[in-house]
DRENDO-1510 file (C-alpha; in Angstrom, 1 decimal, always signed):
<recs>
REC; n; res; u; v; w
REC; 1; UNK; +200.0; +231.2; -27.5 .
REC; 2; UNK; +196.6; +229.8; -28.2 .
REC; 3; UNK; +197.8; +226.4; -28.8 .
REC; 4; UNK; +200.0; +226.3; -25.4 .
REC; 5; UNK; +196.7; +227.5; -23.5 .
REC; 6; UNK; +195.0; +224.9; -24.9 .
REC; 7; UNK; +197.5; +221.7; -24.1 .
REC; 8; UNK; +197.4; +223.3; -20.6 .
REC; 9; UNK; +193.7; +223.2; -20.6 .
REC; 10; UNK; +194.0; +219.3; -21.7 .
REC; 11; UNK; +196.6; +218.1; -19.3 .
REC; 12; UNK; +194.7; +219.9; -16.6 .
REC; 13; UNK; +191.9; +217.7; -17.5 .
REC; 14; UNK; +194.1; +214.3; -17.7 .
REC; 15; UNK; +195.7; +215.5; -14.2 .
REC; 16; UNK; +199.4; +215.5; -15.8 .
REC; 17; UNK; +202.1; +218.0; -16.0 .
REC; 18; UNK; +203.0; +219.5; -18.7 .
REC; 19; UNK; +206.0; +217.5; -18.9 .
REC; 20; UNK; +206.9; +214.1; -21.2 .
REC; 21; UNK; +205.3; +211.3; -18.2 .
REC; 22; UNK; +207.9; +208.6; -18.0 .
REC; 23; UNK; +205.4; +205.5; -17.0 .
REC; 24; UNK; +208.6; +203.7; -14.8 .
REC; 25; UNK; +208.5; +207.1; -12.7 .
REC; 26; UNK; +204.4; +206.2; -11.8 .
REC; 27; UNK; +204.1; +204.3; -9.1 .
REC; 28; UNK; +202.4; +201.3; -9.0 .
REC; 29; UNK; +199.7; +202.1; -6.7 .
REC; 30; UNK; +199.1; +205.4; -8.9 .
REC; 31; UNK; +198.8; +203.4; -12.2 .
REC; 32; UNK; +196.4; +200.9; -10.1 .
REC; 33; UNK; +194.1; +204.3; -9.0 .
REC; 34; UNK; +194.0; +205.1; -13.1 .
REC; 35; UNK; +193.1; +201.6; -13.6 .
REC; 36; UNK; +190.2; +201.2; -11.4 .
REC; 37; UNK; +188.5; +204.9; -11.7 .
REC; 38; UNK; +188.6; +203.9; -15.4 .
REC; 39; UNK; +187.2; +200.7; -14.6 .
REC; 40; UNK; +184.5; +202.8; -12.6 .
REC; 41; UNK; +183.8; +205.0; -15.3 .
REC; 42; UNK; +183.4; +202.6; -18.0 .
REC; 43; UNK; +180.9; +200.1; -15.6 .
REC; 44; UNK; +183.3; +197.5; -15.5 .
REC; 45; UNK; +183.2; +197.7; -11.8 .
REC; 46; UNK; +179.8; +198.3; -10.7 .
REC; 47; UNK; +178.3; +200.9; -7.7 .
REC; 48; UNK; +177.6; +199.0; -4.5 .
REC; 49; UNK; +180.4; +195.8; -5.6 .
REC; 50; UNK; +182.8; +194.4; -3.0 .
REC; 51; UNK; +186.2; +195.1; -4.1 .
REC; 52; UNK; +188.3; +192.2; -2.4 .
REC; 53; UNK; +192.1; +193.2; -2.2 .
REC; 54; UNK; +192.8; +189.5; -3.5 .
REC; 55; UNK; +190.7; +190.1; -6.2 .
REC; 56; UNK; +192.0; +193.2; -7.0 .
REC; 57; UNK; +195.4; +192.0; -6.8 .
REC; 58; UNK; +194.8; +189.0; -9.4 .
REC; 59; UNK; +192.4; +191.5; -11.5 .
REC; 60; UNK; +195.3; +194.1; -12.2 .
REC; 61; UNK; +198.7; +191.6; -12.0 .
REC; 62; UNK; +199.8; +193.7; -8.7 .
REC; 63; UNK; +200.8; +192.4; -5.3 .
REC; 64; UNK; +198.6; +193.4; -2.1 .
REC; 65; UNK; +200.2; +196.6; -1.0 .
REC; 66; UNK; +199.4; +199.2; -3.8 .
REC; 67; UNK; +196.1; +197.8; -3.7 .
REC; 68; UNK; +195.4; +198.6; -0.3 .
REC; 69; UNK; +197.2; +201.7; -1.2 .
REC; 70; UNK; +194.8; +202.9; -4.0 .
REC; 71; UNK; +191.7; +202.0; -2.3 .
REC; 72; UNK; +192.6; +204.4; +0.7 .
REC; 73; UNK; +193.2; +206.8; -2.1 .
REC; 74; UNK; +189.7; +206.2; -3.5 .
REC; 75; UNK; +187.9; +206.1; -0.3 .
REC; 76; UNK; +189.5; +209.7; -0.3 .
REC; 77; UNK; +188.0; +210.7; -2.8 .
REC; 78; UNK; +184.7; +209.5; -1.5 .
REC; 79; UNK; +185.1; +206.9; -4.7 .
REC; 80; UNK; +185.1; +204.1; -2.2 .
REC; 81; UNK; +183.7; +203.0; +1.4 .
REC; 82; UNK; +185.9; +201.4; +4.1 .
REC; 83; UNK; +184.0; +199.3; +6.4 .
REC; 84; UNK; +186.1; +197.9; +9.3 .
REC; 85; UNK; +186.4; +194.1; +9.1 .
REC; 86; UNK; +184.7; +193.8; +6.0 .
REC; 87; UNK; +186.6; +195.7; +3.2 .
REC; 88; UNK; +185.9; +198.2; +0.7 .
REC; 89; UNK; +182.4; +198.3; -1.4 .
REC; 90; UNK; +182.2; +201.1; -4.2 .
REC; 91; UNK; +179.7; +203.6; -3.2 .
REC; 92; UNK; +176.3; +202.8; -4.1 .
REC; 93; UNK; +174.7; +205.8; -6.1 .
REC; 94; UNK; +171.7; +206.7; -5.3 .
REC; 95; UNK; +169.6; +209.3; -6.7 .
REC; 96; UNK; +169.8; +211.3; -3.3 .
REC; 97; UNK; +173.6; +211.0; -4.1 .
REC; 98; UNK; +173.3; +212.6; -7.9 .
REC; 99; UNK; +170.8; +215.2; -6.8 .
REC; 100; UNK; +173.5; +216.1; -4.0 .
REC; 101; UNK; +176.3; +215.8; -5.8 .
REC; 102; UNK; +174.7; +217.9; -9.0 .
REC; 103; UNK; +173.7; +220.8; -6.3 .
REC; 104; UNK; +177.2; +221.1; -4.5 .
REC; 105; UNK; +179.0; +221.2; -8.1 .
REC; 106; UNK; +176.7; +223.9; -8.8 .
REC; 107; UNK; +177.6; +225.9; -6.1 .
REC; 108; UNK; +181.1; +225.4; -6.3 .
REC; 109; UNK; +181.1; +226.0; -10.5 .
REC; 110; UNK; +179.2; +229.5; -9.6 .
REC; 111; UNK; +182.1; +230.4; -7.3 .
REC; 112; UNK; +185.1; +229.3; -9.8 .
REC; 113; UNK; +182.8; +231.0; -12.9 .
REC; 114; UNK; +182.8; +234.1; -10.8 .
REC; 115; UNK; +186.4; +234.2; -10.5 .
REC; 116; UNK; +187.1; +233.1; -14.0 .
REC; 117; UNK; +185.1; +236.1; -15.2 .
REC; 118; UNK; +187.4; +238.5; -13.4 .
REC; 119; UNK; +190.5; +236.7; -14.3 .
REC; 120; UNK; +189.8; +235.5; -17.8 .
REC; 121; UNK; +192.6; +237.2; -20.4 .
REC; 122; UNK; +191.2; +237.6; -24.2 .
REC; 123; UNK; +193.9; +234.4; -25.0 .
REC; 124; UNK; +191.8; +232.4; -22.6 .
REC; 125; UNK; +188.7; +233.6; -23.9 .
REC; 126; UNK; +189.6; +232.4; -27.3 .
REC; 127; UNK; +190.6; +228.9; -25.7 .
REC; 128; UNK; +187.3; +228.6; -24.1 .
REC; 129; UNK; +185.6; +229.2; -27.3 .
REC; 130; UNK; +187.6; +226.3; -28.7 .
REC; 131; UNK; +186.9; +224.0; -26.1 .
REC; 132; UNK; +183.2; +224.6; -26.6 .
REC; 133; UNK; +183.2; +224.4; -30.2 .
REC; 134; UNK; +185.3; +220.7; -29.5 .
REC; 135; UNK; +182.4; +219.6; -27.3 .
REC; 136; UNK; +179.7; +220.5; -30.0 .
REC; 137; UNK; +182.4; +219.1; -32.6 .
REC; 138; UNK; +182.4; +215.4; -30.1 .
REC; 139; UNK; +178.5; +215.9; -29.7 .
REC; 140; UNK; +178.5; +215.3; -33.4 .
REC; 141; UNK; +180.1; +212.4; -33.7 .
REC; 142; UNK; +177.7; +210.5; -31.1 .
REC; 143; UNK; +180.6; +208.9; -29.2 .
REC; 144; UNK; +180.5; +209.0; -25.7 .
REC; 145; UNK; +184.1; +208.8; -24.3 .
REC; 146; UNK; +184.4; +212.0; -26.9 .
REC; 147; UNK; +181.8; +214.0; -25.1 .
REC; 148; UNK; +182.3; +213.0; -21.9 .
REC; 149; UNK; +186.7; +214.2; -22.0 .
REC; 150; UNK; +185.3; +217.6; -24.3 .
REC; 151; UNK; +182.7; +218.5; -21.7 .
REC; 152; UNK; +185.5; +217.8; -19.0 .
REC; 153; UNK; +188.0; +219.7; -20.6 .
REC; 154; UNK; +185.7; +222.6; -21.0 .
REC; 155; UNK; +184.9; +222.8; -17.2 .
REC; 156; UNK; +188.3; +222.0; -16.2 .
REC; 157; UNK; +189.7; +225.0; -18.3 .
REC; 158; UNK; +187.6; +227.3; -16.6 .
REC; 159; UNK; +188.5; +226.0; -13.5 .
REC; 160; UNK; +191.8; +226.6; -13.9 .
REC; 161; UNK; +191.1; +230.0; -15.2 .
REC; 162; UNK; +189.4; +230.7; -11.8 .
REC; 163; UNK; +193.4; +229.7; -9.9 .
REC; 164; UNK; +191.2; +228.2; -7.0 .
REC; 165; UNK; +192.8; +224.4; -6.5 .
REC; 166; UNK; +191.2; +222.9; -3.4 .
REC; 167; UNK; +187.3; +224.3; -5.0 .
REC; 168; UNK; +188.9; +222.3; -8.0 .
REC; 169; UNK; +189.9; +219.7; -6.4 .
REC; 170; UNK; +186.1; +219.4; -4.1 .
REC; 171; UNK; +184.3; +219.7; -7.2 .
REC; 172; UNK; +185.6; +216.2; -8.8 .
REC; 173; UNK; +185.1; +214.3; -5.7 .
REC; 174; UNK; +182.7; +211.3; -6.3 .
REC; 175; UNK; +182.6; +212.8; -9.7 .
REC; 176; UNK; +183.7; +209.5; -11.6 .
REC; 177; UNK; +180.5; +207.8; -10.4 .
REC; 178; UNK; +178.1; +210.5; -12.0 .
REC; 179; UNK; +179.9; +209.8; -15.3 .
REC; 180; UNK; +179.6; +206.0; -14.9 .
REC; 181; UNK; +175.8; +206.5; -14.6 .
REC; 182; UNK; +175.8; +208.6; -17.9 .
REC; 183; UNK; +177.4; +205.9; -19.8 .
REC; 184; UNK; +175.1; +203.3; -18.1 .
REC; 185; UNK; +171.8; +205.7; -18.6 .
REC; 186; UNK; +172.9; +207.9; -21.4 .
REC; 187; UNK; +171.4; +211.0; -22.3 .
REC; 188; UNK; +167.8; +212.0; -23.3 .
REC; 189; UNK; +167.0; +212.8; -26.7 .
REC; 190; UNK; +167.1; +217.0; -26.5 .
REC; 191; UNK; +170.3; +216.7; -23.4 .
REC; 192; UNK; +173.2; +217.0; -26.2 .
REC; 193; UNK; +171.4; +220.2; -27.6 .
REC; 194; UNK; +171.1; +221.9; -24.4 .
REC; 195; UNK; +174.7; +221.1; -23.3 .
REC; 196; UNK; +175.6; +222.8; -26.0 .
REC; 197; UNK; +173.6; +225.6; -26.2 .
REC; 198; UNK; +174.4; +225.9; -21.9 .
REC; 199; UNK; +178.5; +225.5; -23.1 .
REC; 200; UNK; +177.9; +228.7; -25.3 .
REC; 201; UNK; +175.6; +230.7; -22.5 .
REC; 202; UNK; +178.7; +230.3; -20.3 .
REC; 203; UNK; +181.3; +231.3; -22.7 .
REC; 204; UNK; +179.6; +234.6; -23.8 .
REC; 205; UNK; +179.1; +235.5; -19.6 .
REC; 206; UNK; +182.5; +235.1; -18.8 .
REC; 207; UNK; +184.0; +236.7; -22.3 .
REC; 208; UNK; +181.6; +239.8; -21.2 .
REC; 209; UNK; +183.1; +239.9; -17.8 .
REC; 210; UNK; +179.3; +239.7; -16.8 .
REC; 211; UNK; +179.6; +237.3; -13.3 .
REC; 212; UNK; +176.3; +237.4; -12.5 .
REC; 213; UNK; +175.0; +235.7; -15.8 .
REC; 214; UNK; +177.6; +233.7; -15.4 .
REC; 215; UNK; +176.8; +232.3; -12.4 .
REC; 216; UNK; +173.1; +232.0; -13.7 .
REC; 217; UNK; +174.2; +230.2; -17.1 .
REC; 218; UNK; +176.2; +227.1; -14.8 .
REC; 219; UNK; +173.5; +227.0; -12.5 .
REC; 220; UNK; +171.0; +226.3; -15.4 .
REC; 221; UNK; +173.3; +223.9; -16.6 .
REC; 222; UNK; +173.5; +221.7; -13.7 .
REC; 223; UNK; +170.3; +221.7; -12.6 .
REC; 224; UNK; +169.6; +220.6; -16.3 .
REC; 225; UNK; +171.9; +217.8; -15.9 .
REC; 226; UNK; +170.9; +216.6; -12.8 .
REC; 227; UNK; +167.0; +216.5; -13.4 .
REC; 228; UNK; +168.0; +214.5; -16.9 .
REC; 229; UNK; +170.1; +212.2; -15.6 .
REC; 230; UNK; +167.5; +211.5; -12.9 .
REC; 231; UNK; +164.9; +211.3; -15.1 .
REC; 232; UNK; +167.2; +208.4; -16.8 .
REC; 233; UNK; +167.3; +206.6; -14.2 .
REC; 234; UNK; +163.7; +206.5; -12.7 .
REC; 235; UNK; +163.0; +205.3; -17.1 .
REC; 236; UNK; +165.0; +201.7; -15.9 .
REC; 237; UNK; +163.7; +201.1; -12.0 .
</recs>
């Protein structure tokens, strides 16, 4: 039971179904969207760039149409900015933008912590405690794409604990960018301590059905990370 729990927990994270993925059944444009947000996350593409549909096109070996599909897709998700006669430019993130963005999750993680506190069943609990003790476990191994899908997968789970999709789906809007700035910024030298030791604050809240200190522990926790990661970046102005 545990281990189904837990593969639903990871393939809410990857945003599959729990199903065998047959790639031909993607679509083109879809694939394309994966391609670039990973592209976004791992700098390749860089805040503020022009993203030229021809370019795109030759870039990714894909004809006009998805293109212009998956950058309406992105400027959905607030990813990308349309400007009429001139293209699409990847939003430019400024610290305004990660102080912003750091404060809305906040709210919206105390509302879906609430819930998950109420909802929680002792087979999630023990789920919970596994997906923070793999975050501490990729903490320890210093690689970044490790910590960065653990500390996703540990939000995510409670997310989906809490059964509220469209606060879900709000709280990852313009989230990819934040992420591109940790692996362009990294983390400060006591950050990967207090993640964990915030990761365990929330897990002992919700297993004690106490919503309230629940609420207290995530709002700790992303104030935490948005005054570091802000603090990285005024360090390289």
């Amino acid at each position: 039971m545990r281990y189904a729990l837990y593969l639903r927990a990871y393939f809410f994270f990857m945003g599959t179904a729990l199903v065998t993925v047959n790639p031909i059944s993607e679509t083109i444009s879809e694939r394309l969207i994966h391609a670039i947000r990973r592209d976004i996350v791992n700098g390749k593409l860089a805040p503020g760039s022009r993203l030229r549909v021809d370019d795109l096109s030759k870039r990714y070996g894909t004809s006009h149409i998805p293109v212009r599909e998956a950058l309406l897709q992105l400027a959905g998700e607030r990813l990308v900015i349309l400007e009429p006669h001139k293209g699409a430019i990847l939003r430019t993130v400024t610290p305004k933008f990660v102080a912003d963005i750091h404060d809305a999750r906040a709210a919206i993680e105390g509302l879906l912590v609430r819930r998950a506190t109420e909802r929680i069943t002792a087979q999630q609990s023990d789920v919970l405690e596994d997906l923070c003790a793999r975050y501490e476990a990729a903490a320890a191994t210093g690689v970044d794409d490790r910590m960065s899908a653990a500390n996703k997968a540990f939000h995510s789970f409670i997310a989906e604990v809490a059964d509220n999709p469209e606060a879900s789906y709000i709280l990852d809007q313009g989230w990819d960018l934040v992420i591109s700035l940790r692996y362009r910024f990294g983390l400060s030298e006591d950050r990967i301590a207090e993640i964990i030791c915030q990761h365990r604050a929330i897990v002992e809240a919700i297993r004690s059905r106490d919503p309230d200190r629940a609420i207290k522990a995530v709002q700790l926790h992303c104030d935490s990370a948005r005054d570091d990661l802000l603090s990285r970046m005024q360090l390289h102005d």
